[in-house]
Structure formats: C-alpha cells, structure tokens
MARMI-203232 format. One record per residue (C-alpha): residue in one letter; x, y, z. Coordinates in steps of 0.5 Angstrom, whole numbers, padded with zeros to 4 digits, always signed. Layout:
residues N
aXYZ/...
//
This chain:
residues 763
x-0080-0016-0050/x-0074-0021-0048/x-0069-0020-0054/x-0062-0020-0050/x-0056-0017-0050/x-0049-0021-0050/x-0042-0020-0047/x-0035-0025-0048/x-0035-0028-0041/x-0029-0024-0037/x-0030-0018-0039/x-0031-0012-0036/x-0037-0011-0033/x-0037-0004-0031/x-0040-0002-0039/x-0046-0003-0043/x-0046-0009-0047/x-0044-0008-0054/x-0051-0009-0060/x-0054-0015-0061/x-0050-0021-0066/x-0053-0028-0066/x-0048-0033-0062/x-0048-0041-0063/x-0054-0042-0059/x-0052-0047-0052/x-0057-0054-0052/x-0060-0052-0045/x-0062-0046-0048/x-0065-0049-0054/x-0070-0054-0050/x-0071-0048-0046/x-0074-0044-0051/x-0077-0049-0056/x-0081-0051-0049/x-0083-0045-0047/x-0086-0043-0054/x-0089-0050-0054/x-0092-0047-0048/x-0095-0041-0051/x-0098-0045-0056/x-0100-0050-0052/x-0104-0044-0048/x-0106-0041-0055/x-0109-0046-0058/x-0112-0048-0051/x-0117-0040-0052/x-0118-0043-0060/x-0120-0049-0060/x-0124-0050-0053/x-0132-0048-0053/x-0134-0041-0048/x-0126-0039-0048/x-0126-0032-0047/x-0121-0029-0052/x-0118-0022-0051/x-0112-0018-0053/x-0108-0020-0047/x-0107-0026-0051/x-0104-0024-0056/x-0099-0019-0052/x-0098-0024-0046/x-0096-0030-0053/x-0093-0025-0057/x-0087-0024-0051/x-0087-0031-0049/x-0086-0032-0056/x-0080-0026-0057/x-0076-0028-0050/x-0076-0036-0053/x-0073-0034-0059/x-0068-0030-0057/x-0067-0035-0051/x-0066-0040-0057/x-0062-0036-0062/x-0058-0030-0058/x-0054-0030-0052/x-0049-0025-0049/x-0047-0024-0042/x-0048-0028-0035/x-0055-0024-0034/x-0058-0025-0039/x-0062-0032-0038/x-0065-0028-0032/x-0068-0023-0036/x-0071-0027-0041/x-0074-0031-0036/x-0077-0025-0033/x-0080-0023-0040/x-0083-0030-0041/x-0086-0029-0034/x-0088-0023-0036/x-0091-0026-0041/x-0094-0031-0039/x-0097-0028-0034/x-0101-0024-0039/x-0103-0029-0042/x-0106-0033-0037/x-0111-0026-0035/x-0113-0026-0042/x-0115-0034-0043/x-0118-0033-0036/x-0121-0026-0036/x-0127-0029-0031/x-0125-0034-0027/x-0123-0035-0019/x-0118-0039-0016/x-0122-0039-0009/x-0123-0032-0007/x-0118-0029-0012/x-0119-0027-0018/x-0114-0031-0024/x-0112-0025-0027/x-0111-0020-0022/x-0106-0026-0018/x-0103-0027-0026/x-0101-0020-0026/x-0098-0020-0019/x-0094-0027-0022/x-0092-0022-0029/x-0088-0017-0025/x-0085-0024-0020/x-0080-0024-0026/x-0078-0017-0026/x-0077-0016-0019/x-0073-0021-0017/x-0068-0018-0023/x-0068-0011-0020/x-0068-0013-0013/x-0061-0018-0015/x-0058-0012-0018/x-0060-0006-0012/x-0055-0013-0007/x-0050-0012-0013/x-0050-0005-0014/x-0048-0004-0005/x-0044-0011-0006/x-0038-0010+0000/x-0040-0002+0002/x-0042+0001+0009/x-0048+0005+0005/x-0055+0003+0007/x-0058-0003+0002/x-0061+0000-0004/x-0067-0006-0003/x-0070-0002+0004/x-0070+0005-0001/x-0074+0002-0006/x-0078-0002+0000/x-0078+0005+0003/x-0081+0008-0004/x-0085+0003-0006/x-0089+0002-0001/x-0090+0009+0000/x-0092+0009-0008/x-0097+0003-0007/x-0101+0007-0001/x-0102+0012-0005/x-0104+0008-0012/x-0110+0004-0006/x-0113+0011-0004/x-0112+0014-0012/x-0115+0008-0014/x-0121+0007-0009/x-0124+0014-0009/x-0124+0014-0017/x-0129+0008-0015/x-0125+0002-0016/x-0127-0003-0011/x-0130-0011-0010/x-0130-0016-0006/x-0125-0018+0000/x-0121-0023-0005/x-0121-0018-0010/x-0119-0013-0006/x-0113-0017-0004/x-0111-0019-0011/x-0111-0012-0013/x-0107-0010-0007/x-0101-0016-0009/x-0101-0013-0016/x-0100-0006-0013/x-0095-0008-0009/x-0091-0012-0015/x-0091-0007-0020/x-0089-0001-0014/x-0084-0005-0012/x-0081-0006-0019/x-0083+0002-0021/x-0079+0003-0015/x-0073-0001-0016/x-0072+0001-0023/x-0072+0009-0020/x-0066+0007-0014/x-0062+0004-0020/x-0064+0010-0024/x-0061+0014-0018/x-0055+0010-0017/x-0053+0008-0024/x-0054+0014-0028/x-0052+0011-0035/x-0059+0006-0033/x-0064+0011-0033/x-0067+0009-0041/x-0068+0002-0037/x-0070+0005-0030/x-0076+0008-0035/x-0078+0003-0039/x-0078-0002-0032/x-0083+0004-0029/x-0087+0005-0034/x-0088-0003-0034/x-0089-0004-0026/x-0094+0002-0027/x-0098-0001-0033/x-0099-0007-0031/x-0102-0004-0024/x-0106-0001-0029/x-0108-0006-0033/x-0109-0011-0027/x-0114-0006-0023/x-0119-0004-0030/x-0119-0010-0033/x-0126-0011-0030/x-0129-0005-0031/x-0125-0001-0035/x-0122-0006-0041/x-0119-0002-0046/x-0116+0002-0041/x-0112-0004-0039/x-0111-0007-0046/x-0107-0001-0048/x-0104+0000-0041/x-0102-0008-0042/x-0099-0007-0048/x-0096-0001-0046/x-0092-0005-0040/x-0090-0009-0045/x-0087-0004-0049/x-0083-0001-0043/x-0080-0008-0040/x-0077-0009-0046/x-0074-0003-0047/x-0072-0004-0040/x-0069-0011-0041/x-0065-0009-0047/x-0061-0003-0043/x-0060-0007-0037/x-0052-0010-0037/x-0052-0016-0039/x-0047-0018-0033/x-0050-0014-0028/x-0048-0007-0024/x-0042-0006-0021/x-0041-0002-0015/x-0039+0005-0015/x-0033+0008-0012/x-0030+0014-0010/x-0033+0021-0012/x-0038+0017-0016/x-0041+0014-0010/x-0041+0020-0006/x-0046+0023-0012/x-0050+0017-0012/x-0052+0018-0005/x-0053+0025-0005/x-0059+0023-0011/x-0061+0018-0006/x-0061+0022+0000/x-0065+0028-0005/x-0071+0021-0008/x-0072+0019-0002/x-0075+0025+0000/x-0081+0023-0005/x-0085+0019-0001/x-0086+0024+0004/x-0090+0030+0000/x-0093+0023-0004/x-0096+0022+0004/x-0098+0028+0005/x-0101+0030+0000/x-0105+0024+0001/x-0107+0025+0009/x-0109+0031+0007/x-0114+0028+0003/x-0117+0023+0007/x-0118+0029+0013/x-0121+0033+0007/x-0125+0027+0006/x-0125+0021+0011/x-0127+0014+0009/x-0126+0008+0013/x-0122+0004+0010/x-0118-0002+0013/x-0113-0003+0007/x-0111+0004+0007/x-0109+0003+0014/x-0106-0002+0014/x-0102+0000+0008/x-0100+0006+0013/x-0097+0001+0017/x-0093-0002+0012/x-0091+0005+0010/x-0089+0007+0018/x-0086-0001+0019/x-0081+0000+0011/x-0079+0008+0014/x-0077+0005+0021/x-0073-0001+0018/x-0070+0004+0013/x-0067+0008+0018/x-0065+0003+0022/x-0062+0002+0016/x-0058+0008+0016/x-0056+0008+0023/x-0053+0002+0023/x-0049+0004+0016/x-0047+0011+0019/x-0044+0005+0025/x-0040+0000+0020/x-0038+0007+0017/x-0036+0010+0023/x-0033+0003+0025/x-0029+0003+0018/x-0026+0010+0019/x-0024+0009+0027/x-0021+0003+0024/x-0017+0005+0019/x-0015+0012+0023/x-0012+0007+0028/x-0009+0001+0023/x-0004+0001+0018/x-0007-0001+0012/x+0000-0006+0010/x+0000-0010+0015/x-0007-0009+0019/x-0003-0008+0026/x-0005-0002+0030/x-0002+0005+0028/x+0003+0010+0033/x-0004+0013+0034/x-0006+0006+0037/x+0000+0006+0041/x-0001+0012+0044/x-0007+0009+0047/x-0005+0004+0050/x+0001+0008+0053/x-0004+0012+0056/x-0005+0011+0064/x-0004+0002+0063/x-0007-0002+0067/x-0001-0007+0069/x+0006-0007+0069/x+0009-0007+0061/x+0015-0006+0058/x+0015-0003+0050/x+0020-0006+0045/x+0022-0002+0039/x+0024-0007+0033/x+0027-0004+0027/x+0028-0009+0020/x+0035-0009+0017/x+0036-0012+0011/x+0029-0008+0006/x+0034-0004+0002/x+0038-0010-0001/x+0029-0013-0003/x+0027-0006-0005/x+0032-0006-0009/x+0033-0012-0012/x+0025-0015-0012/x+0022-0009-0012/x+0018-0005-0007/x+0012-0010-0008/x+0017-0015-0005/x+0019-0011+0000/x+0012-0009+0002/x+0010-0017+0003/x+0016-0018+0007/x+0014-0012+0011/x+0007-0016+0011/x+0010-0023+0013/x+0015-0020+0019/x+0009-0016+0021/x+0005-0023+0021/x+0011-0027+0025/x+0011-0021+0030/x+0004-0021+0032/x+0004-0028+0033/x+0009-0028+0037/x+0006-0022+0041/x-0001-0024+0041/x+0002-0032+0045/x+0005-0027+0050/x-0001-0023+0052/x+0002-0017+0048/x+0000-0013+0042/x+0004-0011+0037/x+0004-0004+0032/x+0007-0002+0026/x+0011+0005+0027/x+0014+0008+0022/x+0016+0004+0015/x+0021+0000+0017/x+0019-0001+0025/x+0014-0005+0030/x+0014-0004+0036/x+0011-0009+0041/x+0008-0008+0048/x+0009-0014+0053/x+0007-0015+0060/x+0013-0015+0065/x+0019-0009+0066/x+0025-0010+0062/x+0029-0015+0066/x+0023-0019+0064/x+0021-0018+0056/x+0028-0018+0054/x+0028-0025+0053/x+0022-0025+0050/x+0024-0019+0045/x+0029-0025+0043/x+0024-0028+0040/x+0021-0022+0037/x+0028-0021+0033/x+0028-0028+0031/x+0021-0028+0029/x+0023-0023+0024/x+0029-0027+0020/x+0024-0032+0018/x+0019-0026+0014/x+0023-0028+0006/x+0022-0036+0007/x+0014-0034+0006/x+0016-0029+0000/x+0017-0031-0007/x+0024-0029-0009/x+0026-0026-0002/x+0028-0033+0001/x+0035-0031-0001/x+0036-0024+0002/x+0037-0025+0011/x+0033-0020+0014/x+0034-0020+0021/x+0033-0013+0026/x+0036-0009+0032/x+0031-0008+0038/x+0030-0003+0044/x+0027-0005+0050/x+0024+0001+0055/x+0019+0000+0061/x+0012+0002+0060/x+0011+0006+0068/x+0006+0005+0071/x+0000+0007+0077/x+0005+0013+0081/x+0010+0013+0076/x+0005+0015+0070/x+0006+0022+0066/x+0001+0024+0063/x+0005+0030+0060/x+0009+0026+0056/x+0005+0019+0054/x+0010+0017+0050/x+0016+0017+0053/x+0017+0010+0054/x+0017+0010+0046/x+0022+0016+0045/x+0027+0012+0051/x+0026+0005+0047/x+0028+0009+0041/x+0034+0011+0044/x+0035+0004+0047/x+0035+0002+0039/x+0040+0007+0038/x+0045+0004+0042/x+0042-0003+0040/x+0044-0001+0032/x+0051+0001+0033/x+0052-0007+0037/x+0050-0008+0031/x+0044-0014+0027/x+0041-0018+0032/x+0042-0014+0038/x+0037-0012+0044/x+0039-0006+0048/x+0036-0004+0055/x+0034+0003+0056/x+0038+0005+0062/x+0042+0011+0065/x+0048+0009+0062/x+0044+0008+0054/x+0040+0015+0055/x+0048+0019+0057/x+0050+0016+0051/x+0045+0018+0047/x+0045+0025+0050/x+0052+0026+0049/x+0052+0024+0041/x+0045+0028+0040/x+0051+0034+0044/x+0055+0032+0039/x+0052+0031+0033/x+0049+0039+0035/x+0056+0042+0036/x+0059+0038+0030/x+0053+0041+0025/x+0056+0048+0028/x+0063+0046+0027/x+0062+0045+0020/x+0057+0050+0018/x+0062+0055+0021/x+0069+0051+0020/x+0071+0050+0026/x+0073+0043+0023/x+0082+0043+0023/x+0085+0039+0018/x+0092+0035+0020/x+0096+0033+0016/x+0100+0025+0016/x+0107+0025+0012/x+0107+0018+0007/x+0115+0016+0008/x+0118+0012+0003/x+0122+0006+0007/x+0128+0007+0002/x+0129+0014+0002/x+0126+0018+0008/x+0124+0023+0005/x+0115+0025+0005/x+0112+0022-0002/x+0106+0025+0000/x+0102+0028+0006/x+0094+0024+0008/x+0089+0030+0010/x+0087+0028+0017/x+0080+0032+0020/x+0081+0035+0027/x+0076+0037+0031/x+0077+0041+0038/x+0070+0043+0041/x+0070+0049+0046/x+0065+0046+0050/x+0067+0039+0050/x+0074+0039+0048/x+0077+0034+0043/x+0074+0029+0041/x+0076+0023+0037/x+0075+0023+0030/x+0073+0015+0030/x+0067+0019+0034/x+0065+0025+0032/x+0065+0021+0024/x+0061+0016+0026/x+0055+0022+0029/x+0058+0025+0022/x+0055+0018+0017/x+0049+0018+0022/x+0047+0025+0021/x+0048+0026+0015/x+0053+0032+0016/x+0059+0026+0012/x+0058+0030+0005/x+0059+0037+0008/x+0066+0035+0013/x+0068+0031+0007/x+0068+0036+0002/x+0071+0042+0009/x+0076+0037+0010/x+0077+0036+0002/x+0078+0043+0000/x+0081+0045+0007/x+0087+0041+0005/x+0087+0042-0002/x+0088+0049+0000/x+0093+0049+0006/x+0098+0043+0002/x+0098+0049-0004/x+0099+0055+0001/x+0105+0051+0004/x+0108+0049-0002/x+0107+0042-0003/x+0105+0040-0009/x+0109+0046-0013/x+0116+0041-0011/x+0112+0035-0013/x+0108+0032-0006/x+0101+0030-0006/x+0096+0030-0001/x+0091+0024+0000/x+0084+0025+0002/x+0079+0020+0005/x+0073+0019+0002/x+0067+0016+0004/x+0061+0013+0000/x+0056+0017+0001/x+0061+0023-0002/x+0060+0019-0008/x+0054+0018-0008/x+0052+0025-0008/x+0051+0030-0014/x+0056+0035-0016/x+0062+0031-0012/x+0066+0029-0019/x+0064+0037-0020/x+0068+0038-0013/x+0075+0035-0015/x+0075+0038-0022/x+0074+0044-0020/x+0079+0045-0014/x+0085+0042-0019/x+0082+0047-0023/x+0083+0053-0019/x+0089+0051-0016/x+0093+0049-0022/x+0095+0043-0019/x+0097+0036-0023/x+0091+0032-0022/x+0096+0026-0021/x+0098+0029-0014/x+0091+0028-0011/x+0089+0021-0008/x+0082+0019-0006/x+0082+0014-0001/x+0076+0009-0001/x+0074+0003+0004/x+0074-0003+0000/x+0068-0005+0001/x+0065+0001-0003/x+0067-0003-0010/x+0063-0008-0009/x+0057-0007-0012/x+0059-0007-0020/x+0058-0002-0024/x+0054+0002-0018/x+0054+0010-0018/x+0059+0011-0013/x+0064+0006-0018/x+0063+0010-0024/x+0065+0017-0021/x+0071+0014-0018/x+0073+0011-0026/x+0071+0018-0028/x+0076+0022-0023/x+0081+0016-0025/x+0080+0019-0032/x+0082+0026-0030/x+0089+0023-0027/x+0087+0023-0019/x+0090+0018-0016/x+0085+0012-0012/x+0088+0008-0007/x+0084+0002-0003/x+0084+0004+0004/x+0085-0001+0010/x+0086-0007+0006/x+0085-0013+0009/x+0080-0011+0014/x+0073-0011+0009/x+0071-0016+0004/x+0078-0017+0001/x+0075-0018-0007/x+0081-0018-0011/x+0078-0019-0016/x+0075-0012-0016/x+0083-0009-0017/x+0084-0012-0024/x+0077-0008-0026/x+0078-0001-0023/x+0083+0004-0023/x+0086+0003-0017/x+0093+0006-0016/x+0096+0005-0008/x+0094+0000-0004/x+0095+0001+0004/x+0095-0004+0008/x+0091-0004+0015/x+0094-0002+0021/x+0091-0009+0024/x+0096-0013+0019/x+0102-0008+0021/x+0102-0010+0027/x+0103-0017+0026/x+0108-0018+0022/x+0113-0017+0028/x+0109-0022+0032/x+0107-0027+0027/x+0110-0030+0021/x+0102-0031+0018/x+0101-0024+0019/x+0109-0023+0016/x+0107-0028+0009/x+0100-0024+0009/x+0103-0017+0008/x+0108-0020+0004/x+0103-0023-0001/x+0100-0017-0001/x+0106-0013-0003/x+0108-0018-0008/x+0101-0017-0012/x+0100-0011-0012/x+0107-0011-0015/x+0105-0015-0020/x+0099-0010-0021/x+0103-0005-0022/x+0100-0002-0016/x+0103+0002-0010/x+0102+0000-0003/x+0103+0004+0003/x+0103+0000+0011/x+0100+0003+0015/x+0100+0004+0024/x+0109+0004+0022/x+0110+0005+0029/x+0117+0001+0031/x+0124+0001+0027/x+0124-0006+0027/x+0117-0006+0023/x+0120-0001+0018/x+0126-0006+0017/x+0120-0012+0015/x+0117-0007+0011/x+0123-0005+0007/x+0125-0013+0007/x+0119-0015+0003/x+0120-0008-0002/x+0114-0004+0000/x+0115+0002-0003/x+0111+0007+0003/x+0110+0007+0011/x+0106+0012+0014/x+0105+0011+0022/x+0108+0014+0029/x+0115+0012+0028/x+0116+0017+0023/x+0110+0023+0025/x+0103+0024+0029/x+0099+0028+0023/x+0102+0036+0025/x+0097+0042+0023/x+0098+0046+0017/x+0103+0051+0019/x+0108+0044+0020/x+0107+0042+0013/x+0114+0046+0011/x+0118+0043+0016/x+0116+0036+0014/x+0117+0038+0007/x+0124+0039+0009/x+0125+0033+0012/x+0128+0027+0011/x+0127+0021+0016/x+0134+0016+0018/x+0134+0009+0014/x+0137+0005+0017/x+0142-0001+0015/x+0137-0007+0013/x+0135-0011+0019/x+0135-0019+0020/x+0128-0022+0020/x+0127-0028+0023/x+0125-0033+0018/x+0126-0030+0013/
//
C-alpha cells in the first residue's frame, strides 16, 4: 500500500513523478523501516504464540501494509512527500491490524477496533488535508479544507442514518466509536473528491482514496455483525489507498493559475451542490419515517455549522478578491504607489490646503538602453521608493502617472512645497546607487508644482485641473533644463498657451508650406564672391506675425514636426537654388539637419533622390550637424551621415565650439567644413584667447584638410582676423541678412569688396 514514488530534489513539481527506480536508501529511513516491521512482527507473532487471541484476516491485510510501506521506506524514495505518504500506509496498516488482533476488546466504553480504524485513516487525512492548504497556497479562493469539511459532513450524516435504519446499532460508546470512524473516512473520501475537483490529473488517486475512506467505514461498522462484508470491505480499502498513494505527486500540488483556476472553481461551485440533494433525500426519509435519534441531529448541526463556515468562507474570499481588484485597479503594480486613477481621487473635493507636485525622471533612456529595460524599471522602482518616503515624512502621498512621471501631493499652497518638492527632485538623483550597474548613470528630474483648490474654489467639473497646470509647470521647468522646478503661474500658463498656439499654427504651416526658405551668402575672405548660400527656414504667421526661428524650431523638436520642416526646407531649397541658377555656375547650397532627421526612415532616400531629379553634383549639397550628434559611435544617425559622404554631399560640423568639442570624432568621420560659432567670432576682436582659439581651429582644420567657415562675420575688422589667420570662408551680416529666393540671383552676381590686410594687435 505504501510503495512511493520518487523525484530529484528541485524539480519541477507541477507533473507526476516519473516510475518507480530503486535509490540509495538514507540511514534515517532505514531504522524507520526496519522498526516498523519489527513492529509488525512484533504484533504478528503476538496473535501466534499468545493463547485465546483471536485471529482474523485483518491481520494479514493490516500486517501485509505495514510490511509493503517499511519496504519501500527501506529501499525507494523519491520526492519530498513521500516519507508522509508512507507513514500513512503504515498507520493505515497498522490500524488494520490492531482490529484484527482485538476483535473483542474495549478500551473503557469504546471498542478497539472501531477507535483503530478511525486512527487507520488519521494518516490519510492529515496527507489530504496538507495538500488541499497547498493546492489554495497565496489564492484569494475559499479554502479547499472547509469544501471537504462542508462535503464530509454532509456525507457522514448520511452514512449514520443509512447505516442505523439498516439495523446497525450498539451501545452508547459503540455509537460514538463508529461516529468517529464515519466521520475519519468521510473526510478522507471528501478530500480526495475536492483534490479530484481541483487537480484533474489527480482523479485515479482521488478514487482510490475514496474508495479507502468508504471501505474502511464500511468495514469498521460490520465488523461485529457482518464479518466478511468488512474483511472484503478492509482488503478493499487497502487496495484503494495504495492506489491512491501511488498516483499522488511525490512533491505535493502546486497552485493553479489563470484560466486553470477559473475551471477548478467552476467544478467546485458545480460538487459543492452534492450535499444538498444528499440531505434532502434524507429528511425526506426521516419525515417518511420519524426515529428519534440524538446523533442523527447532532450530525445535522455539524452539517448546518460546516455550511455556515463554508460560506462565511466564501464571503471573506469574495472580500480579499475584491480588496485584491480595488487595489490592483488604483495601484501601479511596478512600484506599488497609487496609479492617475488614485490621484483622481484624492484630487476630488480635498480636505485641507495642498499643492500637486509632477516629477518626471531624466536620464532612463541612457539605462534602458545600456542595461536593459529591467534595469530601468528597477531604478524606476528604487525612485519610486526615495520619493514616497520623502512624501510620506511630509504627510503627503505619492502616485506613479505615466511611465516616467510621479507625482506627489503635499499639504500646503505652492510658495510652501517648492522647497519641499526640492527634496523630492533630489530624492530621485539617488535611485541608481541602490540598482546593480546603474550607479554609473545620473538621473535627476525636472518638476511642476501646482495648487490644489480648495473649499470655495474647488471645481468639481474639472478635478484634475491642478494635474493639467502642473504639467504645464513641468513643461516650462524641462526647458530650464535638469533639476529645475517651475511654479504654475500666470506667466507659465501664457507661455504655454502661446506655444501650444504655435505648435497648431506651425503644424498648418507645414502641411500647407507656409514655411519660407532664405538663403545666407557664404563668402570667401580672399576673393569676395558667394562659394556657397545656408538655406534658412522663415516662418511669417498670419495670425501671430513673425516669428523667431530659434522659437518655432525649438515647438518644432518638441512636437515632432522637425522631420516634416526639416525635409520642406531641404526640398524647398534644393529646388529654389536650382531655379535660380546656383549650382549650373558651381555654388552649393548648405542645409541644416538635425538629429531626429537622421535618425528617421527614408532620410538618406531623400537626398539621393532630389540630386537625382535635379541633376545636380552632389559635392555641391552640404549637410550641416551639431557636434553633439557624432558622439555615439557607430550610432544610426552616424552611418547615414557616412552613407551621404559616400555619395559625394559634403558634411560639415556646425556651431563648432559650442557643444562637446570631441576632436577625436573629425579623424573617424567624413567630415569636410568646420563653422565656427558665432559665440567665438565675437571674441576674437576682444579677446586675444578667443583669437588663439578661432586660430588653433582653423590651423587644424588645415591640417585635416577640412574647410572652415566663421560664422556671425559682422564687422570689417572681424573679417580682416579672419583673413590674417587664412580662414578660407565668412558668413555674417557684414556681407548679407539670409535674402528670399527671388535675391538668390543678384547675390550670384555679386562680389563683396576685400579690403587691404588689417594690422591685428598681438599678432
């Protein structure tokens, strides 16, 4: 009965365990075995030798288990479990045997055998009963015990009556002995059926288990008048439990999950309608016919008592369910901080003075991409963590918004939490030190701070106003750049108003190509005449006037609309120089392109084609780039540009000197033309370090073979340095504004006057 099964030790214990294969059996077990069938030896030869024993088949039954289980303890093992499933068979089994050995004895009012049968199934029930706890571990599901309580007693109030009206009956401790037995094996039945239910892959075992907890009731209640019914019924119970102790996993059960869950409660929903017609079909038979019988009644109560905690089991489930669910509705599940919904709430009519802070993290893109987005979430996590500890020690609380944004609520108006929201921004930069790895990367935050109204001036229309001007706050806080905080105010909210203005009215403009492009004249410093002409976006709105290209590309970058201006203003200028003649007498036009242009599908495609459609030299087409986009080797934005190297266009680096300045980048990429900054244009007439700057850069440059333009040439004596100093090419207001397309002619034609050398002071 009690041969096991076995499994290596951290496999996985959601499957059956493989067959039976004998393993190097462990001392412990050993002793264990070798005493048990010393026991049973013991006990067996006790009923041979000892005068006026009565001897019984139980005997062999009960010792032939005890036998089978020592053996398969001594020589088999597999699987965590399987020492408690062999301890039940001996229980069983010795159980058995201590009925046989006893037939006729008493312990006080209670006769032996019945109280040893009620031990034989102690063993299988308390197995059962630790696999139903394991089989509802962690769920929010009613307990699998209180279904098999709720099963068990209804079956063993119906066993009572079904054995008392067939004339089964004794004294009062023979009535409570078989009571205790009927109770045991109903329970055990039970329980194997509420496994059955959950574990489908468990019904072999769930039968044979039931078939044990039925027989050994059975033979427990004939064994004095109906002998052979229970020997049969014994060696049949045998039979079932080791059946039932074979196909039970060696490792125990593991917990459903999902849709598997769902089905095992559907079947426990549909079993734990079995009782009733069970019941009912009994109390139409005691009003059928009426005996007075105190047990029958009592069992009725325990019936009543196991449906009343089986429902209050349900109840409290449905609870924790429904707690589970309102939690997980109003709670990020990466951070555990409440969600926007959450937010929303406590927005919603508050009971003190408060002011919202909106944080967003700068810097996840560089962990994402380097550590991974598991890494990213973690910092996420840790940030979440500092700032809710910050916010819980000044009696706010904090909720995660959006992927990247938390958003705290503290008492007091704005003047008040802006130096607290300080502290909420620095409680960010301090996320990484507690990730592995990411300690290496900053993150710091940018943060909007609005108030929160309240009593008369709460809007109930519009609870989550103070979130929309906090974010706006953050708007204006990102542009001042990391670490800032911005204040919702009336100036803030003008701002914002007149760029989201802006960004409609320059989406417009683009779709319709209300976008002009002027053209600027690159001069040499030797000869005066045009080399080349920078195509310049100009916008003109009807409804706000003119506006500054600093401006409306900076709306441009934040909406998304940079690659639809960038490529108008390629292809509007390509095609005005062509109209006009520039590149048939060998002139180029120079573009700006920005990052995102780069980095967007069909770019590279864009330029072949249009010196394609134009018939133009492609040498005569000049990319310009900030120098900060090169700095990510062998990035996407770095191969396009050596793809239109290869085509012939010329890539110059603009506002060199203002960025990073990695000069190591200029011997690795195919760059042609330098321009030099404005900024140091400007100091080479003031400054003498400036003028040894500009100098350096043009020397090489030189050496590199590269062209350099200066840039912002405003005054004769700037050019006179510049020509000093042999750079090749100006470009500033001392020679033109950027002129529309229709001038593009007339400064084709003309030549700007180069005056004699000027004497530059410490030179």
């Amino acid at each position: 009965m009690g041969v096991v099964k076995s499994t290596t030790p951290g496999a996985d214990t959601s499957t059956m365990a493989s067959p039976l294969a004998p393993t190097r059996p462990t001392p412990g077990r050993v002793v264990g075995g070798l005493a048990m069938l010393a026991l049973a030896g013991a006990l067996t030869a006790l009923a041979v030798a000892l005068p006026g024993v009565v001897r019984t088949p139980l005997v062999a039954i009960g010792a032939a288990a005890i036998t089978a289980a020592a053996l398969a303890l001594i020589v088999l093992y597999k699987g965590h479990n399987s020492h408690k499933y062999l301890g039940a068979a001996m229980l069983w089994g010795l159980g058995a045997l201590t009925a046989g050995l006893f037939p006729g004895t008493d312990l006080g009012p209670f006769p032996v055998p019945l109280l040893a049968f009620a031990v034989a199934g102690l063993g299988l029930l308390v197995v059962l009963l630790q696999l139903l706890v394991r089989a509802r571990a962690g769920s929010d599901d009613p307990p699998l015990v209180v279904d098999a309580l709720m099963l068990g007693s209804a079956l063993a109030t119906a066993g009572w009556d079904a054995f008392a009206r067939t004339g089964h009956h004794g004294p009062a401790g023979w009535t409570a002995a078989v009571v205790l037995v009927l109770v045991v094996s109903s329970l055990v039945a039970c329980s194997a059926i509420a496994l059955a239910v959950e574990q489908p892959r468990l019904r072999v075992a769930a039968a044979g288990l039931t078939v044990n907890g039925v027989g050994t009731a059975l033979a427990a209640v004939c064994f004095h008048h109906q002998s052979v019914v229970a020997y049969v019924a014994c060696a049949v119970a045998a039979v079932g439990g080791a059946v039932g102790l074979l196909g039970l996993p060696r490792d125990g059960v593991v917990r459903h999950g999902g849709q598997a869950a769902q089905r095992a409660a559907r079947r426990l929903e549909i079993a734990s309608l079995v009782p009733g017609p069970i019941l009912l079909i009994d109390l139409v038979l005691l009003v059928i016919d009426p005996r007075g019988d105190s047990v029958l009644y009592g069992l009725y109560i325990t019936v009543l008592v196991t449906f009343t905690v089986r429902h209050a089991a349900t109840a409290r489930s449905i609870d924790r369910t429904t707690a589970h669910l309102t939690f997980q509705a109003l709670h990020d599940n990466l951070t555990g901080l409440g969600n926007r919904a959450l937010l929303e709430r406590a927005l919603t009519e508050p009971d003190r003075a408060s002011s919202l802070v909106l944080v967003e993290l700068v810097g996840l893109d560089d962990i994402n991409d380097v550590l991974g987005v598991s890494a990213g979430d973690a910092v996420i996590a840790a940030a979440a963590r500092e700032v809710g500890l910050v916010a819980e020690e000044l009696g706010g609380d904090a909720f995660r918004t959006a992927g990247d944004e938390i958003a705290v609520v503290l008492p007091g108006d704005p003047a008040q939490v802006l130096r607290h929201a300080e502290r909420v921004v620095a409680a960010v930069t301090t996320a990484p030190a507690t990730v592995p790895g990411a300690a290496r990367f900053p993150l710091s935050a940018a943060a909007g701070v609005a108030s929160c109204p309240f009593g008369d001036d709460y809007d109930p229309t519009d609870v989550m106003k103070p979130f929309v001007q906090a974010d706006i706050a953050l708007r204006d806080a990102k542009h001042l750049g990391p670490g800032s905080i911005s204040v919702f105010t009336g100036s803030v909210a003008a701002e914002h108003a007149r760029r989201s203005l802006l960004r409609d009215r320059l989406t417009q403009a683009v779709r319709s190509g209300e976008v002009d492009v002027h053209f600027q004249p690159v001069v040499s410093f030797t000869t005066g005449r045009v080399e080349k002409f920078e195509a310049l976006a100009r916008w003109e709105d009807p409804v706000l006037g003119r506006i500054s290209p600093v401006e409306f590309i900076a709306v441009a970058e934040e909406s998304n609309l940079v690659v639809a201006l960038g490529e108008h203003v390629l292809r509007s200028a390509v095609r005005s120089a062509y109209e006009a003649g520039v590149f048939s007498v060998g002139v180029g036009v120079a573009v700006n392109v920005s990052v995102v242009q780069l980095q967007s599908p069909g770019f590279a495609d864009i330029v072949v084609e249009l010196v394609e459609q134009y018939r133009i030299a492609p040498h005569l087409l000049t990319l310009e780039l900030t120098e900060s986009v090169f700095l990510d080797e062998d990035s996407p934005a770095e191969r396009v540009v050596t793809e239109l190297a290869g085509l012939g266009c010329q890539i110059a680096i603009d506002d060199f000197g203002t960025g990073y300045s990695a000069f190591g980048y200029l011997g690795r990429l195919p760059v042609h033309v330098l321009k030099i900054d404005r900024s140091l244009t400007q100091s080479i007439t003031d400054d003498v370090n400036g003028q040894s700057v500009v100098t350096c850069v043009v020397d090489l440059a030189t050496r590199l073979g590269l062209t350099v333009v200066v840039e912002g040439v405003e005054t004769e004596q700037q050019a006179a340095i510049c020509r000093f100093i042999a750079a090749p090419l100006g470009q500033g207001w001392l020679y033109s504004p950027a002129v529309p397309r229709e001038l593009l002619g007339e400064q084709l034609a003309r030549v700007y006057p180069v005056p004699e050398l000027l004497t530059v002071d410490g030179a």
